[in-house]
PDB file with SEQRES, HELIX, SHEET and CRYST1 records, atoms N, CA, C and O in Angstrom:
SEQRES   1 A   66  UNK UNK UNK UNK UNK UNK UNK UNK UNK UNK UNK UNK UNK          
SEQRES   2 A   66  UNK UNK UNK UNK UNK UNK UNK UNK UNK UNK UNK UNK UNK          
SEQRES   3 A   66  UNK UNK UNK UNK UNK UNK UNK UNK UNK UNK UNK UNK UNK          
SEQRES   4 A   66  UNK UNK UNK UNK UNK UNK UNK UNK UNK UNK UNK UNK UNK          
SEQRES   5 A   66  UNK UNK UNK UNK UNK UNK UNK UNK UNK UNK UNK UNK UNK          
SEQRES   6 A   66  UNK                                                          
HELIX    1 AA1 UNK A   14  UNK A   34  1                                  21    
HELIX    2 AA2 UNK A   45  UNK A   63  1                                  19    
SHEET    1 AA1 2 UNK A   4  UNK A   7  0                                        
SHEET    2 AA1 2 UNK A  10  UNK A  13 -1                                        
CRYST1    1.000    1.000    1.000  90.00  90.00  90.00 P 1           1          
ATOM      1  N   UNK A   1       7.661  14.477  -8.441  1.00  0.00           N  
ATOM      2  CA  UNK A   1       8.052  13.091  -8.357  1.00  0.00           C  
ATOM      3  C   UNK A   1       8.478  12.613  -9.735  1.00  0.00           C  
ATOM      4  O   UNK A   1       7.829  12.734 -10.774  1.00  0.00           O  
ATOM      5  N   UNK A   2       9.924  11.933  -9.547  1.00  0.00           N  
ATOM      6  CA  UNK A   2       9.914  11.525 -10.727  1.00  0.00           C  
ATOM      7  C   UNK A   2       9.354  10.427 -11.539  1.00  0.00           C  
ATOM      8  O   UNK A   2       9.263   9.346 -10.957  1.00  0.00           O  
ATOM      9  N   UNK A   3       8.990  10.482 -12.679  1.00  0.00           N  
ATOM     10  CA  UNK A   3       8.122   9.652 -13.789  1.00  0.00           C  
ATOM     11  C   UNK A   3       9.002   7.678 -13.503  1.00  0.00           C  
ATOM     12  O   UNK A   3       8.436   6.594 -13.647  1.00  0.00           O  
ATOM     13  N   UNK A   4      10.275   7.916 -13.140  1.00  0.00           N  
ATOM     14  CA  UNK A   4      11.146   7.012 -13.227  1.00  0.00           C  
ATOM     15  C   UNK A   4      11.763   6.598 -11.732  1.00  0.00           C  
ATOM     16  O   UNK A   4      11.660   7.541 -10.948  1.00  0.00           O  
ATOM     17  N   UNK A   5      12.318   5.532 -11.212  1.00  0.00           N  
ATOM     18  CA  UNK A   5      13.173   5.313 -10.572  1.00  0.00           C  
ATOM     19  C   UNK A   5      14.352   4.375 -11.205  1.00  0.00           C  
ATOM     20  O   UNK A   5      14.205   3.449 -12.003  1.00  0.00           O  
ATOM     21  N   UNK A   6      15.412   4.808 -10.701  1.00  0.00           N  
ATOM     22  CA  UNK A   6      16.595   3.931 -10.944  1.00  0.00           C  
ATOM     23  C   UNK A   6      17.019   3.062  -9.847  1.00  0.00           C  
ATOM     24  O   UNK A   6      17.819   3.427  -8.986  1.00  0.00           O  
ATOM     25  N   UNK A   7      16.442   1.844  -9.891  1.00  0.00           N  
ATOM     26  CA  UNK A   7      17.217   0.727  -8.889  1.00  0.00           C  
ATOM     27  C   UNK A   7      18.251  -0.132  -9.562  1.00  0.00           C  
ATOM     28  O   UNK A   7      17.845  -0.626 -10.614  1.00  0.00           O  
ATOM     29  N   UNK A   8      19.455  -0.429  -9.232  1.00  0.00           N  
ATOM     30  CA  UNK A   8      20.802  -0.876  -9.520  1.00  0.00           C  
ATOM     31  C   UNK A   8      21.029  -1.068 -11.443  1.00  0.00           C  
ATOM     32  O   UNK A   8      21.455  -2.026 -12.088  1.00  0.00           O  
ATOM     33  N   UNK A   9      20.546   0.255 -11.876  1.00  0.00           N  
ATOM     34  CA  UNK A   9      20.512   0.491 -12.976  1.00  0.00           C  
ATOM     35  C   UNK A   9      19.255   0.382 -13.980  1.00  0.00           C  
ATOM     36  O   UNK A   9      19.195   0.828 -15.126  1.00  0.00           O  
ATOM     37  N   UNK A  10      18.240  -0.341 -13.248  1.00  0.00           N  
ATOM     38  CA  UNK A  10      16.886  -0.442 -14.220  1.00  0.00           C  
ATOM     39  C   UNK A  10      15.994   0.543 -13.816  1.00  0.00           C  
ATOM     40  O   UNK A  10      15.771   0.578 -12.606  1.00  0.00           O  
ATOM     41  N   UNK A  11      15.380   1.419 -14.580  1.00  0.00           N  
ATOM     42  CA  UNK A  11      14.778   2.012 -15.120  1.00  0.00           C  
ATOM     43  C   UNK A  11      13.241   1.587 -14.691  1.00  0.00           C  
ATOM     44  O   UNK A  11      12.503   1.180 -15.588  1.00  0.00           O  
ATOM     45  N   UNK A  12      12.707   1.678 -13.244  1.00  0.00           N  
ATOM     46  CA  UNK A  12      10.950   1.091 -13.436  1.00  0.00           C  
ATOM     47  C   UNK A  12      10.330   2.660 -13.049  1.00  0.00           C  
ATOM     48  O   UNK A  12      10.879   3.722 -12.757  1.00  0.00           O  
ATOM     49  N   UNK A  13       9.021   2.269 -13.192  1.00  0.00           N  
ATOM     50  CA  UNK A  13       7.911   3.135 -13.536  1.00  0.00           C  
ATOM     51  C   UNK A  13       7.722   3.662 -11.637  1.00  0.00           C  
ATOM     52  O   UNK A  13       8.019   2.911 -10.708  1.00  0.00           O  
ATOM     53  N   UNK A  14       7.358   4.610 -11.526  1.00  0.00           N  
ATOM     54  CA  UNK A  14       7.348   4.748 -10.245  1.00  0.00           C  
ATOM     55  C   UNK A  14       5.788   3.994  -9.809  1.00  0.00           C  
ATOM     56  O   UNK A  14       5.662   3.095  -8.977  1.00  0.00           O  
ATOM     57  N   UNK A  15       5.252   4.301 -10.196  1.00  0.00           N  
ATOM     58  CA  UNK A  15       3.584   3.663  -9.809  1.00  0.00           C  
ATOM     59  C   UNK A  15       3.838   2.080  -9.391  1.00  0.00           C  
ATOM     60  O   UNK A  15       3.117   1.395  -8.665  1.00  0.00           O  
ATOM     61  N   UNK A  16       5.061   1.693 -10.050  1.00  0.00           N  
ATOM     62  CA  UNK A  16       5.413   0.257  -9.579  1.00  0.00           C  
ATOM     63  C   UNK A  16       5.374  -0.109  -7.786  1.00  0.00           C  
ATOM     64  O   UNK A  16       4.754  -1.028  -7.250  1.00  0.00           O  
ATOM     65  N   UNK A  17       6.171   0.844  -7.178  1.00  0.00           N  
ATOM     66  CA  UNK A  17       6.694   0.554  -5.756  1.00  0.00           C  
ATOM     67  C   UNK A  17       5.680   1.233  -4.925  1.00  0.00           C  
ATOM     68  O   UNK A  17       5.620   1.132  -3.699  1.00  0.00           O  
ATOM     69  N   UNK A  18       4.557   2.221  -5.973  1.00  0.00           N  
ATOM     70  CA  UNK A  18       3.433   2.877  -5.309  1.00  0.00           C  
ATOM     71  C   UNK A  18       2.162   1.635  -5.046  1.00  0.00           C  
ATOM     72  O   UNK A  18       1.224   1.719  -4.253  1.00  0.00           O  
ATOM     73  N   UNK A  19       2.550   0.257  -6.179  1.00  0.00           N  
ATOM     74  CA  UNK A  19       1.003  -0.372  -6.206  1.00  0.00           C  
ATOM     75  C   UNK A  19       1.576  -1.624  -5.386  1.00  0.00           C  
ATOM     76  O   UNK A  19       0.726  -2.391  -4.934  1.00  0.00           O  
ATOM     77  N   UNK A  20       3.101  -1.953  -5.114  1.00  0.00           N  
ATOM     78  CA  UNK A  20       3.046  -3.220  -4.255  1.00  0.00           C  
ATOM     79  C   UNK A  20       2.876  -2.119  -2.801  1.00  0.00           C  
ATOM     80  O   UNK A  20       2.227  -2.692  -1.927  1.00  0.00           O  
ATOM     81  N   UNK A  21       3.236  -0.970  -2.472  1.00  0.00           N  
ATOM     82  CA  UNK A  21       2.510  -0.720  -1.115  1.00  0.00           C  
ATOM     83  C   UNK A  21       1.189  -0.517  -0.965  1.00  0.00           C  
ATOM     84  O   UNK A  21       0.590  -0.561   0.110  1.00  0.00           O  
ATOM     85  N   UNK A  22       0.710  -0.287  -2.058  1.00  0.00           N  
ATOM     86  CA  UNK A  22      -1.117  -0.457  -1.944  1.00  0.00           C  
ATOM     87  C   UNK A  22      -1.170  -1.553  -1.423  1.00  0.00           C  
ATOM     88  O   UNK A  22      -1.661  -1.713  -0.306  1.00  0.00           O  
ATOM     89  N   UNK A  23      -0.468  -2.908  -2.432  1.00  0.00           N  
ATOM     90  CA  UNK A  23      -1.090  -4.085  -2.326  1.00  0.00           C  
ATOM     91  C   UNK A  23      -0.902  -4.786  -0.793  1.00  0.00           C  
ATOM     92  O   UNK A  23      -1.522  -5.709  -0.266  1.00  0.00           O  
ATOM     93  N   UNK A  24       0.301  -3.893  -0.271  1.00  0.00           N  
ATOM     94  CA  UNK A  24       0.548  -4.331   1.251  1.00  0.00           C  
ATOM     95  C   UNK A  24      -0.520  -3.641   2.421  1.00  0.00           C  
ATOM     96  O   UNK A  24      -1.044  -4.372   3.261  1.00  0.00           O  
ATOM     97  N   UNK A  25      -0.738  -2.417   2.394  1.00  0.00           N  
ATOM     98  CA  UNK A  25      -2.271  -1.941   2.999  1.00  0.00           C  
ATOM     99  C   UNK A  25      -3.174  -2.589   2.723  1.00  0.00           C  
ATOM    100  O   UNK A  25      -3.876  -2.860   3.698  1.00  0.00           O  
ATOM    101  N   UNK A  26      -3.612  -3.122   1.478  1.00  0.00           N  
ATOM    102  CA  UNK A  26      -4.621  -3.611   1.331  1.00  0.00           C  
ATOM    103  C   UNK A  26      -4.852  -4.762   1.943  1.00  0.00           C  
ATOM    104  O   UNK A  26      -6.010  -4.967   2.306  1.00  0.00           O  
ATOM    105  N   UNK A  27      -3.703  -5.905   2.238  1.00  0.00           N  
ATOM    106  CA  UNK A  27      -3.595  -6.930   2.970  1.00  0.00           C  
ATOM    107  C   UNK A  27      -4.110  -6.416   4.434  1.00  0.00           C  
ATOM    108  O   UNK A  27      -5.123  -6.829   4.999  1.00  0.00           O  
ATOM    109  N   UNK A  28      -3.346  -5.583   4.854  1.00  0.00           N  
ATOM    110  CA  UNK A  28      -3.465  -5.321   6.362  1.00  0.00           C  
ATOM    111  C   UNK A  28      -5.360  -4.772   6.160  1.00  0.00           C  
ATOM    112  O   UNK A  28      -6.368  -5.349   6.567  1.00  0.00           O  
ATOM    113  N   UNK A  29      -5.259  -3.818   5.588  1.00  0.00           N  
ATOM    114  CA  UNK A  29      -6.933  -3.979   5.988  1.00  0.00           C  
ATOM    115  C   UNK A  29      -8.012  -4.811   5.555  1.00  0.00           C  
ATOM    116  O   UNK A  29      -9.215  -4.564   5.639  1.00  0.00           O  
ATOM    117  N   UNK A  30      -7.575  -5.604   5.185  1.00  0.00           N  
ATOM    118  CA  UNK A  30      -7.974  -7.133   4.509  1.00  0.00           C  
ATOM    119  C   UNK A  30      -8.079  -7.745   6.131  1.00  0.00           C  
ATOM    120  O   UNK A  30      -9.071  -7.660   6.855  1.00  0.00           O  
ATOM    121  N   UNK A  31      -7.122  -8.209   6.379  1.00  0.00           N  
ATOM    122  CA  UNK A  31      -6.683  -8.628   7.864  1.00  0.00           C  
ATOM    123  C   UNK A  31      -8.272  -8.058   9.017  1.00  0.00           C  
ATOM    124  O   UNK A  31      -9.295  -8.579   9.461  1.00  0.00           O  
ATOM    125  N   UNK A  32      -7.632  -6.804   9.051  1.00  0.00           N  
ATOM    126  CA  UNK A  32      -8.586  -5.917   9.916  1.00  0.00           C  
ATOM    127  C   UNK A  32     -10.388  -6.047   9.924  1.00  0.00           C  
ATOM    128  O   UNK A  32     -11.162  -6.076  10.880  1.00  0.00           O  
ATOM    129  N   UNK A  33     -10.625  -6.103   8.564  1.00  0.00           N  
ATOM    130  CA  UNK A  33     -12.179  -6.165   7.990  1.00  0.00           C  
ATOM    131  C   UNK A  33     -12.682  -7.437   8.476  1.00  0.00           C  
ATOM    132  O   UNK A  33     -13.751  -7.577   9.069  1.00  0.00           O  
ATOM    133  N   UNK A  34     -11.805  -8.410   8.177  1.00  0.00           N  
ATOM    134  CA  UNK A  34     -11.538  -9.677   7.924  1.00  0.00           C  
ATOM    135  C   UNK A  34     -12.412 -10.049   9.342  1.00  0.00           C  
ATOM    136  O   UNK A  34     -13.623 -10.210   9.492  1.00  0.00           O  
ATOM    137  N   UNK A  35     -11.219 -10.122  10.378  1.00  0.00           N  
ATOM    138  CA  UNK A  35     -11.550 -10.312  11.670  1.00  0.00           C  
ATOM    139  C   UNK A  35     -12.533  -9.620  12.838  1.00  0.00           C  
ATOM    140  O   UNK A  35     -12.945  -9.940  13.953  1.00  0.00           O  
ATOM    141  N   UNK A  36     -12.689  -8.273  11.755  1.00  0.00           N  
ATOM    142  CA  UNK A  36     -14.321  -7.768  12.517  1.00  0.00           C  
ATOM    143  C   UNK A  36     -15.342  -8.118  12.221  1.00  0.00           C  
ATOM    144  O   UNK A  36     -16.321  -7.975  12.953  1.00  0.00           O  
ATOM    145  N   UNK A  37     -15.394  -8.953  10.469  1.00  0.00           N  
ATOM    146  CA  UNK A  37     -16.339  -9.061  10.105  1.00  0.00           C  
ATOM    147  C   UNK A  37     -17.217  -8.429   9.546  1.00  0.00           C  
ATOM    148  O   UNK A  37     -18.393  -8.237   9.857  1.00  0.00           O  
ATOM    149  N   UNK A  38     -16.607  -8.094   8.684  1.00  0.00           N  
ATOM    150  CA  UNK A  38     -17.233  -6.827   8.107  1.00  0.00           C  
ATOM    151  C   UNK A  38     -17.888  -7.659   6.578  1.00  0.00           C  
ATOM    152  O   UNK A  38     -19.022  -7.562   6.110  1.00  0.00           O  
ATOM    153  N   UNK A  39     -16.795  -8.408   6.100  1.00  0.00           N  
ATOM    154  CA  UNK A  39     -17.167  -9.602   4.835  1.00  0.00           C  
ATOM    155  C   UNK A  39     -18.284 -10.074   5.169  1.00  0.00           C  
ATOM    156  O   UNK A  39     -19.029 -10.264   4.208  1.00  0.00           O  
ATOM    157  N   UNK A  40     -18.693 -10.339   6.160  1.00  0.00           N  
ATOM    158  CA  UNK A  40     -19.571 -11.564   5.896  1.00  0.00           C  
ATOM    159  C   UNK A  40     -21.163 -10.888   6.097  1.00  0.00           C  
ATOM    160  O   UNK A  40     -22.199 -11.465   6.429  1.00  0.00           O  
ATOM    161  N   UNK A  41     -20.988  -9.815   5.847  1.00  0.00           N  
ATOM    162  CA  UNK A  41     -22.355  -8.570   5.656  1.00  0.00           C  
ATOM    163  C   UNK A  41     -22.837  -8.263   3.850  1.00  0.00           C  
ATOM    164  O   UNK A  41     -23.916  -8.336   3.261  1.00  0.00           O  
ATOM    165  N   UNK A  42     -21.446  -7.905   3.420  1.00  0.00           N  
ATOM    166  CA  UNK A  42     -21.447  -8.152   1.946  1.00  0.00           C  
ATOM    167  C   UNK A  42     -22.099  -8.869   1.586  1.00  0.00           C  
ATOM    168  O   UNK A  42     -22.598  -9.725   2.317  1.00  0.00           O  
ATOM    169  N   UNK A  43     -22.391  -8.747  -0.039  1.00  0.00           N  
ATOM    170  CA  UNK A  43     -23.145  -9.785  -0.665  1.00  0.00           C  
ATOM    171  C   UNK A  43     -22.188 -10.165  -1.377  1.00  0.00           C  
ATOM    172  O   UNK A  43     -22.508 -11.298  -1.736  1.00  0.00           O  
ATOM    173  N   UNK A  44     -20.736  -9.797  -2.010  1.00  0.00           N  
ATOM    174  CA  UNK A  44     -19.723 -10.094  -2.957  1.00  0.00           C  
ATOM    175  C   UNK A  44     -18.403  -9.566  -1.841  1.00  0.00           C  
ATOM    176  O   UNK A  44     -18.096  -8.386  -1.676  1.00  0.00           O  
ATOM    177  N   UNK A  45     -17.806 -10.632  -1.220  1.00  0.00           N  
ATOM    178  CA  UNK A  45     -16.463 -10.137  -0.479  1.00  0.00           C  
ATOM    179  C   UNK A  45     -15.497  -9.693  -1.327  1.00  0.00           C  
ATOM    180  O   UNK A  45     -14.946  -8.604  -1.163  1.00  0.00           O  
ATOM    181  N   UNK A  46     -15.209 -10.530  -2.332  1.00  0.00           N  
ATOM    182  CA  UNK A  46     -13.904 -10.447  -3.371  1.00  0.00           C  
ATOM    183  C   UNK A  46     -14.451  -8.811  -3.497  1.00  0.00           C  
ATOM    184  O   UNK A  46     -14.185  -7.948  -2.660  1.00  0.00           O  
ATOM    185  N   UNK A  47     -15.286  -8.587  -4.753  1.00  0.00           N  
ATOM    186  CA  UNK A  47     -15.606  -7.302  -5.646  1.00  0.00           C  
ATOM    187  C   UNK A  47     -15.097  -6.318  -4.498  1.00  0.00           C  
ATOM    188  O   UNK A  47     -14.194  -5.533  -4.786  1.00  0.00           O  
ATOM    189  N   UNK A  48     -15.751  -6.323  -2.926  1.00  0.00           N  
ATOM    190  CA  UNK A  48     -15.605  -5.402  -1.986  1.00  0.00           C  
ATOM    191  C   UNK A  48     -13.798  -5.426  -1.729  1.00  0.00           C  
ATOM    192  O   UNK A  48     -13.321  -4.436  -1.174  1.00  0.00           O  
ATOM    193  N   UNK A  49     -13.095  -6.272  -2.039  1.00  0.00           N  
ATOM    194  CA  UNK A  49     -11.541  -6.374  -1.734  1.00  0.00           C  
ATOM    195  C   UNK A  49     -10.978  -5.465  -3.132  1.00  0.00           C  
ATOM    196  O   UNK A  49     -10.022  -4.690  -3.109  1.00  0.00           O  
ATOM    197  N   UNK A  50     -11.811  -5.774  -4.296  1.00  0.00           N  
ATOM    198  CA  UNK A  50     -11.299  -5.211  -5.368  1.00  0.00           C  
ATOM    199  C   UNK A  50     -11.435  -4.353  -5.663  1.00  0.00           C  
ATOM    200  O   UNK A  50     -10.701  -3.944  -6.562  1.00  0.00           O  
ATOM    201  N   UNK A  51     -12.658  -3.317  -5.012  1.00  0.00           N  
ATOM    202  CA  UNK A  51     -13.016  -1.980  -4.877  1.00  0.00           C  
ATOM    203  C   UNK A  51     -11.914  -1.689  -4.330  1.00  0.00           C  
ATOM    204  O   UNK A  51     -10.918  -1.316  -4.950  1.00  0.00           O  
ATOM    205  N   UNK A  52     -12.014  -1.872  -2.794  1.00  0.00           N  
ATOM    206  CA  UNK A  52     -11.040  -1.423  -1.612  1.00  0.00           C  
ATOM    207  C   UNK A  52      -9.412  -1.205  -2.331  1.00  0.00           C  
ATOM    208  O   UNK A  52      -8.962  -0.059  -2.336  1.00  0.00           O  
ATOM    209  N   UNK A  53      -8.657  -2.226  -2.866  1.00  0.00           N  
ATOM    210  CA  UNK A  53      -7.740  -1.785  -3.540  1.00  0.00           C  
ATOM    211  C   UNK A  53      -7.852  -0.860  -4.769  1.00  0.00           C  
ATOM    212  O   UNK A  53      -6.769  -0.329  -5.013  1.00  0.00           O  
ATOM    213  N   UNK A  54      -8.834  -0.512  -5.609  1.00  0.00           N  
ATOM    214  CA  UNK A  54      -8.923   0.292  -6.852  1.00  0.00           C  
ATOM    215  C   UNK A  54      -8.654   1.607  -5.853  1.00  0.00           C  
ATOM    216  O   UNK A  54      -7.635   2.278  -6.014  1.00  0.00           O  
ATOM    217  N   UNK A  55      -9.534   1.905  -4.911  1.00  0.00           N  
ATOM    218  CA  UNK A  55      -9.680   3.194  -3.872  1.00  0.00           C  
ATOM    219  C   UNK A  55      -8.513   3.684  -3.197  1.00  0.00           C  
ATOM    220  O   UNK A  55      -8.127   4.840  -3.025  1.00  0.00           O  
ATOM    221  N   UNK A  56      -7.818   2.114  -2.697  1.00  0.00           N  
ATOM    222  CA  UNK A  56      -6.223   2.892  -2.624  1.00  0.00           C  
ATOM    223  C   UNK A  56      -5.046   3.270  -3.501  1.00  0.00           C  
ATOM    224  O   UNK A  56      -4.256   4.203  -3.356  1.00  0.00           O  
ATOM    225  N   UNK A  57      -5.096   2.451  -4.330  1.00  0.00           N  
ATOM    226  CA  UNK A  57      -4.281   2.830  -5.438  1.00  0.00           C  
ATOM    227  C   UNK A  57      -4.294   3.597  -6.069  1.00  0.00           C  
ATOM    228  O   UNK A  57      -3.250   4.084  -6.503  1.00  0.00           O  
ATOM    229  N   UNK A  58      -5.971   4.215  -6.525  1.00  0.00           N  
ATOM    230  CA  UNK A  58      -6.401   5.925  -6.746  1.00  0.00           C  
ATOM    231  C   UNK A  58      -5.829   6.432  -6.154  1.00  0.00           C  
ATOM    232  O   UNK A  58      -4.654   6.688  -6.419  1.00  0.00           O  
ATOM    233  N   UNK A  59      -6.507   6.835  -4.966  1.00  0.00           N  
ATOM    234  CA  UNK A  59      -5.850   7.700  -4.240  1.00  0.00           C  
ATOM    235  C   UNK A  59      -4.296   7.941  -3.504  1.00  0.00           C  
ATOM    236  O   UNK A  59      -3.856   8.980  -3.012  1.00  0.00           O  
ATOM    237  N   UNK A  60      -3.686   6.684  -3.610  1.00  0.00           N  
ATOM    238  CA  UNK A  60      -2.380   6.988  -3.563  1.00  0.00           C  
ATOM    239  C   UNK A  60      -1.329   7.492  -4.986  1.00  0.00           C  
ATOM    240  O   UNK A  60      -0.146   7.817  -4.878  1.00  0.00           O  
ATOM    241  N   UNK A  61      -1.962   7.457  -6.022  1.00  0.00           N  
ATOM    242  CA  UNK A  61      -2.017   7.889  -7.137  1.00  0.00           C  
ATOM    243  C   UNK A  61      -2.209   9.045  -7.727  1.00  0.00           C  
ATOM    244  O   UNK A  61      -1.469   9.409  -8.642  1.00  0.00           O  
ATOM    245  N   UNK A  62      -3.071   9.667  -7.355  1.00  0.00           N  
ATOM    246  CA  UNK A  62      -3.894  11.091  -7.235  1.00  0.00           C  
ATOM    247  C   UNK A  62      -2.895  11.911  -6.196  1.00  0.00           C  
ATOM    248  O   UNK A  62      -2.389  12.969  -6.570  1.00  0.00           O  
ATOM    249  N   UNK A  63      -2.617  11.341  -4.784  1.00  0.00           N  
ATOM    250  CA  UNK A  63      -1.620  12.187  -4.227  1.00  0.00           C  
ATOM    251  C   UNK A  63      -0.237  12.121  -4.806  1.00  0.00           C  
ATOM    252  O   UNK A  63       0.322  13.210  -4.932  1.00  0.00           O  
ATOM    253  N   UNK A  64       0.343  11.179  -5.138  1.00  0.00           N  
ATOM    254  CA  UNK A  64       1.739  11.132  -5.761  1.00  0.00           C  
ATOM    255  C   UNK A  64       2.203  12.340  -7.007  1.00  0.00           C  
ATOM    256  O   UNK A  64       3.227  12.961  -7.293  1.00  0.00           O  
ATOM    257  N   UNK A  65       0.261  12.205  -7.721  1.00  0.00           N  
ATOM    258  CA  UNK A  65       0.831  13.243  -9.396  1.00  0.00           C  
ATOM    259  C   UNK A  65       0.087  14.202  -9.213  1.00  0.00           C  
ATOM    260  O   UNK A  65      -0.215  14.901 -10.181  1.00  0.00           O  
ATOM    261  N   UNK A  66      -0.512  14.555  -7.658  1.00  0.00           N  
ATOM    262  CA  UNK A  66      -0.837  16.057  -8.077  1.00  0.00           C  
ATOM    263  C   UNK A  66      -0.171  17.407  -8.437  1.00  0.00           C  
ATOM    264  O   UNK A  66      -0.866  18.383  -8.717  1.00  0.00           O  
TER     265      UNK A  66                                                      
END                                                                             
């Protein structure tokens, strides 16, 4: 994978278009948790949202540069 993408001549980082689709999974299972109720078991919802995205973005990260 390359280190770079070229969109209509600029030069971004690839991890860029890797962390707004994290940030779009993360919504949807935001959504999902959300409405089962899974938050309101937690003792810290946010921290548990901010884990949950660190975990995808790892790991979509980890698969991209292995």
């Amino acid at each position: 994978m390359p280190r770079e993408l070229s969109i209509v001549g600029i030069l971004i980082p690839t991890i860029l278009p890797v962390f707004l689709g994290c940030l779009l999974l993360q919504g949807v299972l935001d959504r999902v948790l959300t409405h089962a109720g899974v938050y309101r078991r937690l003792w810290h919802p946010a921290l548990a949202r901010l884990c949950l995205l660190v975990c995808i973005v790892g790991g979509a990260t980890a698969w991209l540069y292995r």
